[in-house]
N, C-alpha and C positions, 0 to 999 in steps of 0.2 A: 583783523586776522589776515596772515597775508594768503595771495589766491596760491592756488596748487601750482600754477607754472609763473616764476619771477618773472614778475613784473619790467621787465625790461624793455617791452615793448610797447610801445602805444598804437593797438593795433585798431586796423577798421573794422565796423560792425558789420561784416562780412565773412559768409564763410561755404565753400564750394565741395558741391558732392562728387560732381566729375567733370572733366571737359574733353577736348577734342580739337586738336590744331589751336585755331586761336582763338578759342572759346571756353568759358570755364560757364559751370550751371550750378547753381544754387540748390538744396533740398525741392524748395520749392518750385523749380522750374523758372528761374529767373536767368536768362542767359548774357551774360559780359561781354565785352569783345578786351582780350587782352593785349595792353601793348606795354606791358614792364614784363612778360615772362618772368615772372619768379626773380624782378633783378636779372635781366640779361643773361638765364641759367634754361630754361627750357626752349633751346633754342630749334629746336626740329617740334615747338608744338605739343602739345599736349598728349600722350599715349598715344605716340608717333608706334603704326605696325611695327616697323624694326625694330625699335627699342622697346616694347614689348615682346616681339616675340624673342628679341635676344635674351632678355632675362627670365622670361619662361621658360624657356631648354636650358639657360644657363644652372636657373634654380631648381630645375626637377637633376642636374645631375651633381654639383656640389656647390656649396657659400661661401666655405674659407679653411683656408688648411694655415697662415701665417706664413710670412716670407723666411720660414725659416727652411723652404723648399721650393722646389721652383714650381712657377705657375704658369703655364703654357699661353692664357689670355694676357697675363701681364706682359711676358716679352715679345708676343706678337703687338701688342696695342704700343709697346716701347718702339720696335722697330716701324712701324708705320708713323709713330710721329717722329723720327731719326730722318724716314724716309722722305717727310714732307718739311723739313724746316733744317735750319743752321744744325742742329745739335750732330753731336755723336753719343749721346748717354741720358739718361735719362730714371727721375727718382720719381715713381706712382706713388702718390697722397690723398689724403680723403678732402681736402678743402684747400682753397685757393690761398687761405693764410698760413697752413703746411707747408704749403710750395713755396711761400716767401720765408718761413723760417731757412726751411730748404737753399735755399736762393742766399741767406744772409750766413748761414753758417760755413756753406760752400765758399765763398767771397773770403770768407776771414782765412779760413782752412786752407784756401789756395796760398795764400802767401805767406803761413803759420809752416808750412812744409818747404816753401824756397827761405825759411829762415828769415822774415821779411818781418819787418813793425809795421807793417801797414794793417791796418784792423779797421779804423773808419770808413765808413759811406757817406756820401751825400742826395739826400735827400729832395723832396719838394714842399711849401705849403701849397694845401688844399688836396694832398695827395691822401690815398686812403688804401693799406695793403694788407687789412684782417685787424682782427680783436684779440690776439695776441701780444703779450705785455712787449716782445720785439718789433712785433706789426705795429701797435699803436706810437711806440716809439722814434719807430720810420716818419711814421706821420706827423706826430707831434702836436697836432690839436687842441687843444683846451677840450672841445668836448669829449673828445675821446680818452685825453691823457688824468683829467682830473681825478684826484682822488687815488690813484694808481700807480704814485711813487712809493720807491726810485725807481727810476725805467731803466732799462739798460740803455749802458752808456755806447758811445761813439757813431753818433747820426751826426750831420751837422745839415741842418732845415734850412734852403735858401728860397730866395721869391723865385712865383715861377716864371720859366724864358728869362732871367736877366743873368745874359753872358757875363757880364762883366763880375758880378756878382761869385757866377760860380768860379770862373778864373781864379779868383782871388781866394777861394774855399780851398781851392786845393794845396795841400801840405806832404809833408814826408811822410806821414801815416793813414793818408789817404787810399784805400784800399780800390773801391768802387763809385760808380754813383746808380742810382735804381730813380727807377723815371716809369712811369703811366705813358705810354704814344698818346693816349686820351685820358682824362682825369674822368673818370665814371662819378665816384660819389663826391667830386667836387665838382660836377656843375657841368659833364660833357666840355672839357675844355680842351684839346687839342693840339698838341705840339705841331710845330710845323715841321715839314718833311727836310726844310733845309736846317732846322733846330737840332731835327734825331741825326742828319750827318755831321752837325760841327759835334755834338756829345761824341759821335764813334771815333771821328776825328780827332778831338781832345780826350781822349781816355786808350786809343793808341798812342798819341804823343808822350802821353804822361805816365803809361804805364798801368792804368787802370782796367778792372773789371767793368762792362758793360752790363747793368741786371734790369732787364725791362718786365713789366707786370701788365702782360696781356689779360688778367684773370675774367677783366670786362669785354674787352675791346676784341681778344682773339678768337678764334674757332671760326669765321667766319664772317663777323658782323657788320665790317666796316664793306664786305667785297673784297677782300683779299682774305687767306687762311688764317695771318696774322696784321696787325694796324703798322706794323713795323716796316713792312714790306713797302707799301705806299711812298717812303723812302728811299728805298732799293738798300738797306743797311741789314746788318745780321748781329742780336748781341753775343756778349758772351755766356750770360743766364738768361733763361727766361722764365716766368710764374706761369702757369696759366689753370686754370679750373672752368667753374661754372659750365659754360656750353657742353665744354668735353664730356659731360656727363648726362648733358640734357634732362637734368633730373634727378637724375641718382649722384650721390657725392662720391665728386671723380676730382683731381686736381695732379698735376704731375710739372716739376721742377728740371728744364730739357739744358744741358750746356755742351760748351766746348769741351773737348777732348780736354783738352788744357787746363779749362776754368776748372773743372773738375778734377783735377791728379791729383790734391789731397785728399778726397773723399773714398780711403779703404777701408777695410773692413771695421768697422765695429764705430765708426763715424758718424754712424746715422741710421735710423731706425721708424719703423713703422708697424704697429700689429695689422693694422685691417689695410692699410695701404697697397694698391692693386689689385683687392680680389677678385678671387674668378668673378662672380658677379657684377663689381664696379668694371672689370676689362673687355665683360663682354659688352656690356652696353658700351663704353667709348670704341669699342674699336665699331659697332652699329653704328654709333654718330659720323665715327669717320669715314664711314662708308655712304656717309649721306652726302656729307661736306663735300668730298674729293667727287664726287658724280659730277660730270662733264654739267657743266650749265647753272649747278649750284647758286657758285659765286655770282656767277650773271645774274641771274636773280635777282639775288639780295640787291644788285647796285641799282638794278631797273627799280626795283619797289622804292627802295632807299629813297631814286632820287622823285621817282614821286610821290612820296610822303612827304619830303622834303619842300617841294614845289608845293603844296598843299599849307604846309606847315609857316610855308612867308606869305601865302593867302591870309590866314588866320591872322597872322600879325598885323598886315593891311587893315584886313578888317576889323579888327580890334584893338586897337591903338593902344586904347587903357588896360589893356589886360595884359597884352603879350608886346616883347620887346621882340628878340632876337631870336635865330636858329642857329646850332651850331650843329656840329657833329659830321660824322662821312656815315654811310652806307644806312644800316640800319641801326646805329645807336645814333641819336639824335635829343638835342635837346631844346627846349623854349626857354627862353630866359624871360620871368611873370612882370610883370609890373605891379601885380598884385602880391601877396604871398603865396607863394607856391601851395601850399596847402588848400586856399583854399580851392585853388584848379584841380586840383586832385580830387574834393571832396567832391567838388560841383563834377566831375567825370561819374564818380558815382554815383548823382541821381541817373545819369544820362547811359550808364550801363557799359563804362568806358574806364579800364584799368590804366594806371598811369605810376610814374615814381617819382617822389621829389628828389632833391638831389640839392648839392651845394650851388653857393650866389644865387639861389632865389631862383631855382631851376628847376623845371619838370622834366622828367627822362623820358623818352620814347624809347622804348627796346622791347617789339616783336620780336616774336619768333620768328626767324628767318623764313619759314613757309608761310608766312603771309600772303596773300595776294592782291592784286591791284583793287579788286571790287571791296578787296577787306580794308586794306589800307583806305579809299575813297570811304569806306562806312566811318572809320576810326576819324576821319576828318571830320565828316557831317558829325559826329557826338561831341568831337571837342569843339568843333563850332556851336553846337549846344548848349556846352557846358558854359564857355564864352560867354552867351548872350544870357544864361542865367546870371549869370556873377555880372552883368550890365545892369540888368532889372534889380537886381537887391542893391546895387551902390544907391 
């Protein structure tokens, strides 16, 4: 008989009553220390005051009227991310693979209205943009893609970083290309800063929409607002979700003026997309983010977690290989199978995420602190010298 909720996940024999910053607590009193955040999604921490008391006032006075009226949190929460990033417009969504439909239909639409045949994207392997029959088609994976045809056409999936490669991809009905600054569910992988300026540089040259999919990497995580910054570039789209929401499903699709002129009326839709309630918690988050010293933070923790995190390597030779990542998304690359580091975190009371190429995700909540971060190390150094004694 199958169970009440499809099976589609192979979950841990774990399950938490409440928690608090970067702690989750079990029924019975058994306290975690988290550093996957929900998937680099609760990023202010666990029933963070603000964002609770924002959606306490929010929900004693309304939930949702539908965008077919205006919503005073949505276009204050629109104009503060206008305010803080490239865009000039901006489409509120409930999940970060919204905002990439969002993001792919915008891209076609922009040049379906200059009378244009360009409709294709290009792509990444090991990239990952939602579970949408579009999303997984960006991606293109086997494991994601099986069983699931025919996908929508016009992606074209090149290896990732090789220039020469993409050069050679692009055609007369080349529309955009959509790029991760960091690959989250491939493995913490990282474009480099001078990669993200030759893509803005060749997608000016050629004509191209620029769609980048902060959905992991932005709100804060890397030490900048967005991973794109580190750059000094600005796209033309951008995804982004998870953090923005810290919890609650928030996601919102930001562009150019420009990128966006085909998107009038009756183009695009949403029922629950910016409700009062999802608006007022992001616009709480953003009010966390943007606080002077924030982003300082995150880099100071970041980078001593990080300095921590090539100790463990050191010292564990056989287990752990590599560290990648900026700020606070970080990742180990196992010698072992990623899993079982994960599992062995859980004897040791230490949340963690696997991730692609054989990779464990580190992604606190940006209010981490140095004593917490220093705990998170001594458990995975823990966890480590279990997974020793069992080989």
């Amino acid at each position: 008989m199958i169970a009440p909720i499809l099976p589609t996940y192979s979950r841990a024999p774990l399950a938490f009553e409440h928690g608090e910053g970067a702690w989750l607590v079990t029924a019975e009193g058994e306290r975690y220390l988290d550093l996957g955040a929900g998937i680099a999604v609760t990023a202010l921490g666990h029933c963070h005051p603000a964002l609770v008391r924002a959606l306490e006032t929010q929900g004693r006075k309304l939930w949702h009227t539908s965008n077919l009226y205006e919503i005073p949190n949505q276009q204050a929460l629109a104009e503060r991310l206008v305010a803080a990033t490239f865009a000039d417009t901006v489409f509120v969504t409930n999940s970060g693979t919204e905002a990439i439909e969002c993001a792919i239909k915008m891209a076609r639409r922009h040049f379906h209205a200059k009378g244009s045949e360009r409709w294709r994207i290009i792509s990444f392997e090991g990239s990952f943009h939602g579970r949408t029959t579009g999303a997984i088609a960006a991606a293109g994976s086997a494991k994601l893609v099986e069983g699931f045809g025919p996908l929508m056409p016009g992606f074209d999936i090149l290896p990732w970083n090789d220039r020469e490669a993409l050069v050679a991809a692009i055609g007369p009905e080349t529309a955009a290309i959509l790029v991760e600054p960091i690959q989250g569910e491939g493995g913490i992988r990282p474009m480099s800063p001078q990669a993200l300026r030759d893509l803005r540089a060749l997608c000016d040259e050629e004509g191209l929409l620029l769609i980048l999919d902060e959905i992991q990497s932005g709100m804060g995580r890397t030490g900048r607002l967005f991973a794109h910054e580190w750059a000094g570039i600005t796209p033309d789209i951008m995804a982004i979700a998870k953090g923005i929401g810290g919890g609650f499903p928030l996601g919102a699709c930001l562009a150019t003026e420009a990128a966006a002129s085909g998107m009038d009326v009756g183009s695009h839709g949403s029922t629950y997309g910016g409700n009062p309630l999802a608006s007022a918690v992001g616009l709480a988050v953003m009010d966390e983010v943007e606080h002077p010293g924030f982003l300082d933070h995150v880099s100071r923790v970041g980078g001593r977690l990080r300095q921590g995190l090539e100790g463990l390597v050191a010292s564990h030779p056989n287990v752990f290989d590599t560290v990648r990542g900026e700020g606070l998304m970080l990742g180990l690359r196992c010698r072992v199978p990623n899993r079982d580091v994960v599992t062995a975190g859980y004897a040791e009371r230490v949340l963690t995420v696997p991730g692609g190429d054989n990779v464990v995700r580190i992604l606190p909540p940006l209010t981490l602190d140095i004593a917490e971060a220093d705990e998170g190390l001594r458990r995975l150094d823990a966890a480590a010298r279990r997974l020793e004694e069992a080989a």
